[in-house]
C-alpha positions in Angstrom: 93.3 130.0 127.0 93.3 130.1 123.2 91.5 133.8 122.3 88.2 134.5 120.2 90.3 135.3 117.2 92.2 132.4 117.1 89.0 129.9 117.2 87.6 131.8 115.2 90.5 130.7 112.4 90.4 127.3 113.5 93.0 127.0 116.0 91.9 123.2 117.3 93.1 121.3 120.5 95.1 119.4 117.6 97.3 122.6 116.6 97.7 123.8 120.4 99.1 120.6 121.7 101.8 121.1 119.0 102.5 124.7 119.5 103.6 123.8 123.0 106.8 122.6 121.6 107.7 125.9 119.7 106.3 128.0 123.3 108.6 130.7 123.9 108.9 134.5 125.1 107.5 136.7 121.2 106.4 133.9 119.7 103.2 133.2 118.6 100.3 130.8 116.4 98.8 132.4 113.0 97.5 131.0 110.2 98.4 131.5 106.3 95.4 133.1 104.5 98.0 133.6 101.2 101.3 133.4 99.6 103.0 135.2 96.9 106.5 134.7 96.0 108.0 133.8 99.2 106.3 135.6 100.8 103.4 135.0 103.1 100.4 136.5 104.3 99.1 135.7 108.1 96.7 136.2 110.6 96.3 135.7 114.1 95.6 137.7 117.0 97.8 140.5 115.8 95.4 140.8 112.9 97.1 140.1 109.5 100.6 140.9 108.3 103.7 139.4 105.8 105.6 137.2 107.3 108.8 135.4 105.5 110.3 131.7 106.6 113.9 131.9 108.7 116.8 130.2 106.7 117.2 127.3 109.4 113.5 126.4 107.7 114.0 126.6 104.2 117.4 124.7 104.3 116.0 122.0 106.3 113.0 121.8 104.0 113.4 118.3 102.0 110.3 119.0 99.7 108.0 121.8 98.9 105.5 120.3 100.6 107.8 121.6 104.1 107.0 125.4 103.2 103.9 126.5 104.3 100.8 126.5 102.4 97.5 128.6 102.5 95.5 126.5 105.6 98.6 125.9 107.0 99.3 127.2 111.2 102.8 128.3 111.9 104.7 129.4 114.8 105.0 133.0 114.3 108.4 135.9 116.0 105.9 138.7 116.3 109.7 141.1 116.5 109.6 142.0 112.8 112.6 141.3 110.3 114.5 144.0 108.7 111.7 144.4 105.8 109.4 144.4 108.6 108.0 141.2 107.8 107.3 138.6 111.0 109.4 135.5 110.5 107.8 131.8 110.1 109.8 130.0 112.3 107.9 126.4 112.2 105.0 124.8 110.1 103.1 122.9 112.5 101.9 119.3 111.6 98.9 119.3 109.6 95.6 117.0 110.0 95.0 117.1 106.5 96.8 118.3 103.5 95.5 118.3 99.8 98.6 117.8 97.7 99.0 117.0 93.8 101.8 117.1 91.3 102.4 120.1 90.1 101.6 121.6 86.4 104.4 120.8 84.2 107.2 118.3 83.6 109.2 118.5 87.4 106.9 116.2 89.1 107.7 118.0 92.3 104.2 118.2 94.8 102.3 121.1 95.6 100.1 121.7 98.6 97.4 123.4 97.5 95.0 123.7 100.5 96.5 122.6 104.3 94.0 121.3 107.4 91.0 121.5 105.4 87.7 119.5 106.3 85.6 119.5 103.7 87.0 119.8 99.9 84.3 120.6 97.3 84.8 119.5 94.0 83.1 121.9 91.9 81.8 121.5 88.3 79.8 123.5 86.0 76.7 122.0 84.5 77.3 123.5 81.1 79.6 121.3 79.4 82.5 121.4 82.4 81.3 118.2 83.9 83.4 115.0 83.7 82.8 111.5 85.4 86.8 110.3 84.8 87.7 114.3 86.0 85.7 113.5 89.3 86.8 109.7 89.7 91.1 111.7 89.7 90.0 114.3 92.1 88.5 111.9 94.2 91.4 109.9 94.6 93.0 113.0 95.8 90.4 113.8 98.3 90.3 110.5 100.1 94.5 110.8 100.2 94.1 114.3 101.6 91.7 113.2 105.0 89.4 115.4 104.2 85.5 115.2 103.6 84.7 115.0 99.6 81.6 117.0 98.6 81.1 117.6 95.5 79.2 120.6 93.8 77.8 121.0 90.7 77.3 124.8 90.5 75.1 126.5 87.7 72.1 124.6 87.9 70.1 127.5 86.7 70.9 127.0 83.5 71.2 123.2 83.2 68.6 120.8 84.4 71.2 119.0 87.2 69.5 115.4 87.5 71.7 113.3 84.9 74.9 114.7 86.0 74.2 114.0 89.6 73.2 110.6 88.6 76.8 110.2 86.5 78.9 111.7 90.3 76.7 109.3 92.2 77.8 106.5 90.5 81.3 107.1 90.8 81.2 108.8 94.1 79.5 106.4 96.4 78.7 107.8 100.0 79.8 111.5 98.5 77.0 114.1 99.1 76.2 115.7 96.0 74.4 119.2 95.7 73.5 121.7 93.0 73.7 125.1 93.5 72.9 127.9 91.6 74.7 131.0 92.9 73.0 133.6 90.5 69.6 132.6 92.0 71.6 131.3 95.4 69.7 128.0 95.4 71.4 125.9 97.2 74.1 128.1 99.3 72.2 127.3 102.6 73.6 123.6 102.3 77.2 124.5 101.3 77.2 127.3 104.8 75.8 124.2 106.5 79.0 122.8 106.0 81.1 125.7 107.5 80.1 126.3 110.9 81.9 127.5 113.7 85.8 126.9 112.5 85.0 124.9 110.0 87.5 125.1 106.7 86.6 124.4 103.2 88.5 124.2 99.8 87.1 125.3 96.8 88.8 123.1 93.7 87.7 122.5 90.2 88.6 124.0 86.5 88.3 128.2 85.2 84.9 129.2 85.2 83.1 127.0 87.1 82.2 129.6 89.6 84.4 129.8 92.6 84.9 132.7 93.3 81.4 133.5 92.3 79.9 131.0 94.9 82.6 132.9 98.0 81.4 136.3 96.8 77.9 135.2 97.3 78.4 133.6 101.0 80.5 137.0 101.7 77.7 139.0 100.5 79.8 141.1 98.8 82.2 141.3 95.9 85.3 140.5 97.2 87.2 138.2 94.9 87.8 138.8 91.3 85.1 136.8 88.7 85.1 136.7 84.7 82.8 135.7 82.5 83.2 132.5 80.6 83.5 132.5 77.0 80.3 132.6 75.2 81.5 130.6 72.1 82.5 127.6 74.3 81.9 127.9 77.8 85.3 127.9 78.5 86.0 129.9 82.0 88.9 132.3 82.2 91.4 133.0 85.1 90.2 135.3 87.5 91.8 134.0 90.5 95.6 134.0 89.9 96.5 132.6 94.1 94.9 130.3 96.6 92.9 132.4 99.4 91.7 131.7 102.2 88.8 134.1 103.7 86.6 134.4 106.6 83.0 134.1 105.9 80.3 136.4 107.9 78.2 133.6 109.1 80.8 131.5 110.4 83.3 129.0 108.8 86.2 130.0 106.6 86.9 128.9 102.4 89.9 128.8 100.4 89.5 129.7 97.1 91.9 128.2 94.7 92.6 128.8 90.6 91.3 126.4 88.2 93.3 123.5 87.6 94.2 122.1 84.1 95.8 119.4 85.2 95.4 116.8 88.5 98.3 114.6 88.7 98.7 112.6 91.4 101.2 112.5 93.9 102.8 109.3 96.0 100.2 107.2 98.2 97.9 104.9 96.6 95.2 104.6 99.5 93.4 106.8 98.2 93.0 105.1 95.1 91.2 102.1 96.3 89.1 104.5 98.5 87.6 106.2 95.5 87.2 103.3 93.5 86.1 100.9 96.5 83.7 99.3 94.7 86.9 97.8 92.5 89.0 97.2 95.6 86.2 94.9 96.5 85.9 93.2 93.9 89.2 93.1 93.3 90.0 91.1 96.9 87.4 88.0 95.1 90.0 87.4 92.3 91.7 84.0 92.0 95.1 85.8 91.7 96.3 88.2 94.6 97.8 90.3 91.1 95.2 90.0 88.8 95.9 93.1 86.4 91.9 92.1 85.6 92.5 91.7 81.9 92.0 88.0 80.6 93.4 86.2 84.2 91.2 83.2 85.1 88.8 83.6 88.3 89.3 87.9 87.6 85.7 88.7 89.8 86.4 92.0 88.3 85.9 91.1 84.8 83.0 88.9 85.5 81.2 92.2 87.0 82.2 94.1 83.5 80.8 91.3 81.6 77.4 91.2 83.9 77.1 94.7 83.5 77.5 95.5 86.8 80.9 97.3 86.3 81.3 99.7 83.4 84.3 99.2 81.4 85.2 103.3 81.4 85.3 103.1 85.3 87.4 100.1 85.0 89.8 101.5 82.8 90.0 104.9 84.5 90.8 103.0 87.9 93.4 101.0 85.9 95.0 104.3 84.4 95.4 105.9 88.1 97.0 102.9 89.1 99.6 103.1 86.5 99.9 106.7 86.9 100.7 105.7 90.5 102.8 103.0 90.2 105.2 105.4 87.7 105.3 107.8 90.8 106.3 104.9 92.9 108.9 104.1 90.5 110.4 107.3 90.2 110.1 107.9 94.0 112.3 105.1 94.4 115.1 106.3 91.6 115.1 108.8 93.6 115.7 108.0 97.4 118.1 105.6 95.4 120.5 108.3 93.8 119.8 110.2 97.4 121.6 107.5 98.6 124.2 107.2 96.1 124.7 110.9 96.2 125.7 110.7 100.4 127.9 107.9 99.6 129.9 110.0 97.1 130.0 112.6 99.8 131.0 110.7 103.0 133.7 108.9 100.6 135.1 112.6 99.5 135.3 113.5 102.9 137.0 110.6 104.3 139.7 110.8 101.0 140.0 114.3 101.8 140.8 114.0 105.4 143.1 110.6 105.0 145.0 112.8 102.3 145.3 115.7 104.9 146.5 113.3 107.3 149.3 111.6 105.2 150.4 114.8 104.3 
């Protein structure tokens, strides 16, 4: 029988029927509420503590998507380490997982919110919302599994009808609420989302008011907040590592650093799920690989030229889908010189031992 505190972090008939695999005498579910370093924060019935991953899991690990992440449930040693950390001894398989390329010029992936239900997509109304922004994170979303919703937060000091009329038309069948969380208008709809053992993700630039809107659900001051810049509205870093916290009234958030930069990672379903309206059209062209530029019979054209389509929609759809087939391309370079690379070792073993067994 799975305890309170356990359903109270989420722990689903999904994450217990897995656990059964890892069932043995000390060990133990928990869920990761932070990490730092390495090094990872916990909680589960033995309330929270570090915990660090056995070697047997990081040399296995293939990706850095196979470490945990904050969301994430793990099978937990309760007997502490030397440090006195508890030891991670399996991730286990997640329903959703939010992943994205990584800041800078690896390209490696980067979880940055694990069996989430709802992500909201949260943008300022003064001067941080963005249409082609929205249209990237959605393709992200729908990847994910997760629910989009998105949020555009600060409605107190923006009138919030034109920009929900801008996310509405890229974000068809996406709820879409303004919230103000200096006046708290609105925050009864996002705690309507996170009932029970709900989880939610907080993602969107510096400054928009993340950790604002999780202090105000908390009813307290938990998480650090700066103001934005009063020359351009430009938020500053204030949360520095993804978090995941319980709120009072049921439900649990994770609150996340702004991102400058949303780069997609491999899987293109998610693509045509944001832009559907595209994919539809798309599926009425005369040629099954219409790039939708000057191709006779291109339905998608014909719905630019009627005005049916915009053209910046069109073209933001088209640059994911080159962004994506790049990733595609690399991802193949590399499972090739993967290959290659266990070739070259089978052949050095098998040199190795025929020269040992001439010898």
């Amino acid at each position: 029988m799975t305890s309170p505190a356990l359903e109270r972090l989420g722990y689903r008939p999904y994450f217990i029927g897995h656990f059964t695999a890892h069932e043995a005498p000390g060990r133990v579910p928990a869920r990761v509420i932070t990490e730092h370093r390495g090094a990872y924060r916990v909680l589960g019935d033995e309330g929270e503590r570090w915990a660090a991953i056995t070697g047997k899991l990081r040399h296995e690990a293939q990706s850095p998507i196979d470490f945990p992440a904050v969301g994430d449930w793990v099978v937990l040693d309760a007997n502490p380490d030397p440090q006195g950390r508890a030891v991670i001894h399996a991730v286990l398989p997640r329903r959703t997982e939010f992943i994205r390329r990584a800041a800078g010029n690896e390209g490696k992936p980067q979880v940055v919110a694990a069996n989430v239900d709802y992500v909201f997509l949260v943008s300022s109304l003064n001067r941080d919302f963005s249409p082609r922004r929205l249209e990237r994170y959605l393709a992200l979303v729908r990847e994910s599994g997760a629910e989009p919703v998105i949020v555009l937060s600060k409605s107190d000091l923006v009138d919030p009808g034109p920009a929900i009329e801008q996310a509405a038309a890229v974000a068809r069948g996406v709820a879409i609420h303004a919230l103000s969380s200096l006046s708290g208008d609105g925050l009864d709809v996002i705690r309507g989302y996170l009932r029970d053992d709900s989880t939610g993700v907080l993602l969107g630039s510096s400054g928009v008011g993340k950790s604002t809107l999780i202090n105000r659900l908390l009813g307290e001051e938990r998480l650090a907040t700066k103001p934005i810049r009063d020359t351009d509205d430009t938020g500053r870093h204030a949360t520095v590592r993804r978090e995941l916290v319980l709120l009072p009234e049921g439900g649990i958030l994770i609150d996340t650093p702004g991102m400058r930069e949303i780069g997609l990672w491999e899987g293109s379903s998610g693509i045509d799920e944001a832009f559907d309206d595209i994919a539809t059209l798309a599926a009425q062209c005369k040629f099954t690989d219409c790039h939708h530029e000057s191709e006779p019979g291109c339905a998608v054209r014909a719905a630019v030229e009627a005005g049916s389509l915009k053209e910046d929609r069109l073209a933001s759809y088209k640059n994911l889908r080159e962004e994506q087939d790049r990733l595609e391309m690399m991802a193949d370079a590399r499972a090739r010189a993967e290959e290659k690379g266990k070739l070259r070792t089978t052949a050095r073993a098998l040199r190795s031992h025929l020269q040992k067994k001439r010898g």
